[in-house]
Structures are given as structure tokens and as C-alpha cells.
N, C-alpha and C positions, 0 to 999 in steps of 0.2 A: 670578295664582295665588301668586306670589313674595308680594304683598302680605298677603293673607289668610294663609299659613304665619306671616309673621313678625308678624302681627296674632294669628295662637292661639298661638304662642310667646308676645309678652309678657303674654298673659292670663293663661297657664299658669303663668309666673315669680310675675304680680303676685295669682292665688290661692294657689300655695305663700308666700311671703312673707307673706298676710295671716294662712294657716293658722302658718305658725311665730310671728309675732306672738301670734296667739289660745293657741300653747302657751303662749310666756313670761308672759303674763299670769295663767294660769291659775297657773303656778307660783307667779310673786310673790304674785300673792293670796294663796295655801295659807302659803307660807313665813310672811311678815307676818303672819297670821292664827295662825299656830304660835306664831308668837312673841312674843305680847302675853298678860300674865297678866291674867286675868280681874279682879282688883283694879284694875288700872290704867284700867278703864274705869269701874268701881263696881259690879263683878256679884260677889255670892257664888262661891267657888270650888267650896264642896260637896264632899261624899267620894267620891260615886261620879263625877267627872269621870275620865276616860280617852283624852280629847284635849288634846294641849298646848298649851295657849294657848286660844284661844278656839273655839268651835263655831261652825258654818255661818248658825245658826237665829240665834245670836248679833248675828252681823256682821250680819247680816237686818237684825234688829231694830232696830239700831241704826242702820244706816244706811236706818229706813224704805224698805226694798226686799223684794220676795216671795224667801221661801228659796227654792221651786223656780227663780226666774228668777238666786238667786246663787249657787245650786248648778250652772247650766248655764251658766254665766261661769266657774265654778272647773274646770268640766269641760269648756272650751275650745269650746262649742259656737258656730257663729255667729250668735250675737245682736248688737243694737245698742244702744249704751252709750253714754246722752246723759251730756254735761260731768255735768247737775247730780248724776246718779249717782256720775258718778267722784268730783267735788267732796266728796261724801258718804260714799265709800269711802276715800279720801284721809282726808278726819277723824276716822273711825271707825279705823282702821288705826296712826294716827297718823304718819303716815308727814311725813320732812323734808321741806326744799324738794327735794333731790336726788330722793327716793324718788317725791317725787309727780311732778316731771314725767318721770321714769321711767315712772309709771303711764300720765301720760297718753299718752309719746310710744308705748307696747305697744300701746295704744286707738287710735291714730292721731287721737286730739283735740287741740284745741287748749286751754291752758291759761286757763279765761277770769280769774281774780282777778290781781289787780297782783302782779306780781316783786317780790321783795325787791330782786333785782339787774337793771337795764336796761343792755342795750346802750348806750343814749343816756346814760347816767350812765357818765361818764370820770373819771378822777382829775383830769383836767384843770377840765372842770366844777366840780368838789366845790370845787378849790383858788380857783377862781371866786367859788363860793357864800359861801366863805368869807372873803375880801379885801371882800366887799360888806357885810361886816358894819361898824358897826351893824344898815348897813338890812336889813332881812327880804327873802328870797327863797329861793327851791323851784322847783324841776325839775315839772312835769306833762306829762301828756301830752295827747292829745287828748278822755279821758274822764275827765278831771279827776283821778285818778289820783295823788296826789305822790308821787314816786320819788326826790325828795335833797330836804333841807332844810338852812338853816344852823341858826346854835342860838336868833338873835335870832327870824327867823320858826317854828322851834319852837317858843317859849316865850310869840308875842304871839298864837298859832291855838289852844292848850289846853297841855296838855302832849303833847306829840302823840307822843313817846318811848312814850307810856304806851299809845297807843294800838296796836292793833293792825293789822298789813302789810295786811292784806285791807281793813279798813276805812280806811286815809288816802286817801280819796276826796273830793274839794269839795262834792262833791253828798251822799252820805251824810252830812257831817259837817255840813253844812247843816240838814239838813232832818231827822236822829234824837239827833246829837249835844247835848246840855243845855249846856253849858260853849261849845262853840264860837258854838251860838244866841245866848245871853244876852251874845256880845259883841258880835252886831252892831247898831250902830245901827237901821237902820232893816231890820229883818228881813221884813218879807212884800216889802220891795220887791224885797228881795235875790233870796228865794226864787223869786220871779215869773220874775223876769231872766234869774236861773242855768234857770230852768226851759224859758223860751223859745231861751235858745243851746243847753240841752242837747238842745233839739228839732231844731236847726239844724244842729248836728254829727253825729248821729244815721243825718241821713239817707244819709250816705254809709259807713252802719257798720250796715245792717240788717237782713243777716243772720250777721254777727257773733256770737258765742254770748258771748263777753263783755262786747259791748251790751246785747245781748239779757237775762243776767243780772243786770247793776246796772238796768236799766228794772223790771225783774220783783220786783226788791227793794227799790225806792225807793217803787213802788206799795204792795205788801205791808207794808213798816213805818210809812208816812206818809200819813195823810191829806190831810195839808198840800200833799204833791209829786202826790197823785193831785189835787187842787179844781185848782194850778196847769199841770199836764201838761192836765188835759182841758180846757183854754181853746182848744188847738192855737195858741197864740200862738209866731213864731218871730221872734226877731232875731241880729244875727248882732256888735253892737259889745256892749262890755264898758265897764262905769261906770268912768270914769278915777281919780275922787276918790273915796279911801274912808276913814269914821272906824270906827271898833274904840271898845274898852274893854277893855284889858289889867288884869287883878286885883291885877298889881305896882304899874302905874307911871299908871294911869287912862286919861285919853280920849286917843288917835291920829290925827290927820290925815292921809292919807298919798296921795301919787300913785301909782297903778299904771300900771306898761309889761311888755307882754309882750315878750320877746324871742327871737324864733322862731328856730328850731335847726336847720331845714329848710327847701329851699323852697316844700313842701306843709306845708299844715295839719296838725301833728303835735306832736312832745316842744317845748316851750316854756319860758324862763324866766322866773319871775314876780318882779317888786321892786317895793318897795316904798318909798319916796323920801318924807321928811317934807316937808309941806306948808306949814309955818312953823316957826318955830323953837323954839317948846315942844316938839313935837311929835319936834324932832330932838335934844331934849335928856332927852326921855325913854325915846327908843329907844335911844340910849348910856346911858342908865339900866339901862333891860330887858339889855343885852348885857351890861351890868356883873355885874350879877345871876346873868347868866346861865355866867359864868364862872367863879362862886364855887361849883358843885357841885350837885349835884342831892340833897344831904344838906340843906346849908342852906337850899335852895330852899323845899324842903316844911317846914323849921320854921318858916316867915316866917308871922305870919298876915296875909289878904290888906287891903289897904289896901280905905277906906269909900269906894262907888261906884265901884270899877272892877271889872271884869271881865278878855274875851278879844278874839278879834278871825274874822274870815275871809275867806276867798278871795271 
């Protein structure tokens, strides 16, 4: 009996709790939503508007969701609120890194696109990444994910500064990116490869919602990653020897070691170590360069037959 009371006791706590949750959401919604001027997303303002910020039907729209299903979200009803919605209220809202995972933690979801900030990235680390320069190396995690870079392997993957947190992925950059493609030597093998260990690492990530996301999104943008995923080909080693084509300083020979952070399969560090001695006198080339500013970077024009490089 005793058991049962303090079993409808914490059901009772963990309904009001989910219900106060479902207020603050409803709130942040409304607030956020108040406070975004209709320009700022590219909607005419019009005269007869009499909401501030933006309308219900609005935020709908934009974040492809039914107004009545995000009018009974703003009105704290309890519905279920998959990531990719949030991910889509999140963009549409504009909200920071702070404010989104605010969103999500109200939702009780988990965040599935890569941190800007990881736990696993220390200052410690970074000052790591950095001492190893010339040579290239980046922080990953287990879904390829790059989470710290120094400047040398910045500058030999694309301009990756340039790129966007949500996209410095292996796999994405792989397989949609132009610039990082066109550096790799031998590219379908690459893709092949990456395709079969992303199958391999996978399997113990599969009902993850930020597995589940970049799979759903590598299908969707790529032909290439769907011909290689449906082989179901799985291996689990990594090509040691890898050549590039950097657009500064030309072709790369280089040995990879991963250098695992844990002792499961998880955050990793990647280097890159010249293979002969051209090859290490052109990555003190690239760091050289890459020291000199990111003003003078972009005036160079790029040298004939070189390229980029990747993971």
C-alpha cells in the first residue's frame, strides 16, 4: 500500500512538472514570437497588423507546421513535439544557442544538431590542437561531428570558419559539400568507406534523434550517400594513408591516427602527420598562410591544380 501511495505521489509531482513545463513553453513561444519583426524574416508588415511581432499563422508557415497544431503548443496543450519541429521553431524564431536549448530543455528533447560548445572540448585540448600545428587535427565525436579545429586543419578541409556549426560534419561535408569533394583524391572510395563505418557506428546510436537526423538528411540531400548506405556494407578500420589537394599549397600526403578521448567509442582526436617530406613542407606552408589573416587569405588567387582535402 505504502508502495502504491508513493508511486501516485511521484506520478502526480512528475504530471505537474510536465504541466509547468508545457506553461513555460507556451510562454517562450508567445514572448519570441512577439518579438521578431516581420521584416526580419522577409514578410511585409502591412497596416492593418495589430500583433507585435509576428502572427501564429505566421510562425506556421514558416516553420511548415499546422496553425491549429501551433496554436495548441502556444496554448500549452499536451501535445508531442518531435526535435525536427523544435529544430524548425528554433530557426524560424531565430532564437540563440542559449534560447534554443532552453526550447528544447521546456520540450524535454534532446538537442540533436552539433554544439557549438562540447563538454569534451577543454581549454586543455584546444591548447593541444594547437602545439600540433603545423600538422592538422580536429576534435570529433562519434557522429563525425567536428567540435574544435586548429587553423592548419581548417584551412587544408575548405574554409571551414566559413562554414556553418550545424553543418561541420564528415559525412555531410563529404558527400554535399563542392570544395571539400573536389579535394579528395580518390572520392567514391572515400564515400564508400565513410559510408560503411557510418553504418557501423550507427548501430549503437539507433534510436537517437540526432542519428536519426543526419541519416535522414544525408538520404535526402545525396544521391551518392543513398547508392552507398543501401549496399548495407559495414566496416569498422579507417584508411590510415590519406592524400588531399589543398588550393594553397597543392597535393598532401598524410598519415591519420585517431586518438581516442575515452575509453568507449566516442569524442576522438584526429591528426594528420606528413608522409614525406614535401608533404611536410607544405603543411608549414598552409600554417604559414594561415597566420597571415583571413583578409589576405581570400586575396590570394588559388594556385593551378590544387584544391582541398577531408576527413
Amino acid at each position: 500500500m505504502a508502495q502504491e501511495t508513493t508511486a501516485t505521489a511521484e506520478g502526480s509531482r512528475s504530471t505537474a512538472a510536465s504541466e509547468i513545463r508545457r506553461h513555460e513553453l507556451a510562454a517562450f513561444l508567445r514572448h519570441r514570437r512577439e518579438h521578431i519583426a516581420p521584416e526580419q524574416v522577409g514578410l511585409p508588415r502591412g497596416r492593418r497588423r495589430r500583433t507585435p511581432g509576428l502572427r501564429r499563422e505566421e510562425v506556421a508557415q514558416l516553420a511548415a507546421v499546422g496553425v491549429t497544431w501551433y496554436t495548441w503548443l502556444e496554448q500549452a496543450r499536451d501535445i508531442q513535439v518531435s526535435v525536427q519541429v523544435l529544430d524548425a521553431l528554433a530557426r524560424t524564431l531565430m532564437l540563440d544557442p542559449s534560447e534554443r536549448s532552453h526550447l528544447f530543455q521546456l520540450a524535454g528533447a534532446v538537442d540533436p544538431t552539433p554544439a557549438t560548445t562540447c563538454p569534451s572540448v577543454t581549454p586543455a585540448l584546444r591548447a593541444v590542437l594547437e602545439q600540433l600545428e603545423p600538422y592538422p587535427a580536429c576534435l570529433q565525436n562519434s557522429r563525425y561531428d567536428i567540435l574544435a579545429y586548429n587553423r592548419t586543419y581548417g584551412m587544408l578541409l575548405c574554409d571551414l570558419d566559413a562554414v556553418p556549426p550545424e553543418d561541420r560534419n564528415c559525412m555531410i561535408l563529404s558527400y554535399t559539400h563542392d570544395e571539400w569533394r573536389s579535394s579528395i583524391v580518390h572520392l567514391e572510395q572515400t564515400q564508400r568507406l565513410m559510408a560503411a563505418r557510418f553504418r557501423a557506428s550507427m548501430a549503437g546510436h539507433l534510436a537517437e534523434p540526432a542519428w536519426k537526423m543526419l541519416l535522414k538528411r544525408l538520404r535526402t540531400e545525396s544521391p551518392q550517400f543513398c547508392e552507398a548506405w543501401d549496399r548495407h556494407e559495414v566496416v569498422a578500420h579507417r584508411t590510415k594513408r590519406k592524400e588531399f589537394l589543398n588550393r594553397h599549397v597543392g597535393r598532401i600526403l598524410v598519415d591519420h591516427t585517431d586518438l581516442w578521448l575515452s575509453p568507449e567509442v566516442g569524442p576522438r582526436m584526429v591528426t594528420y602527420v606528413p608522409a614525406d617530406e614535401e608533404s611536410r613542407e607544405r603543411l608549414e606552408k598552409l600554417h604559414a598562410i594561415s597566420l597571415k589573416g583571413r583578409g589576405e587569405l581570400r586575396a590570394q588567387p588559388p594556385q593551378a591544380g590544387s584544391r582541398r582535402t577531408t576527413h
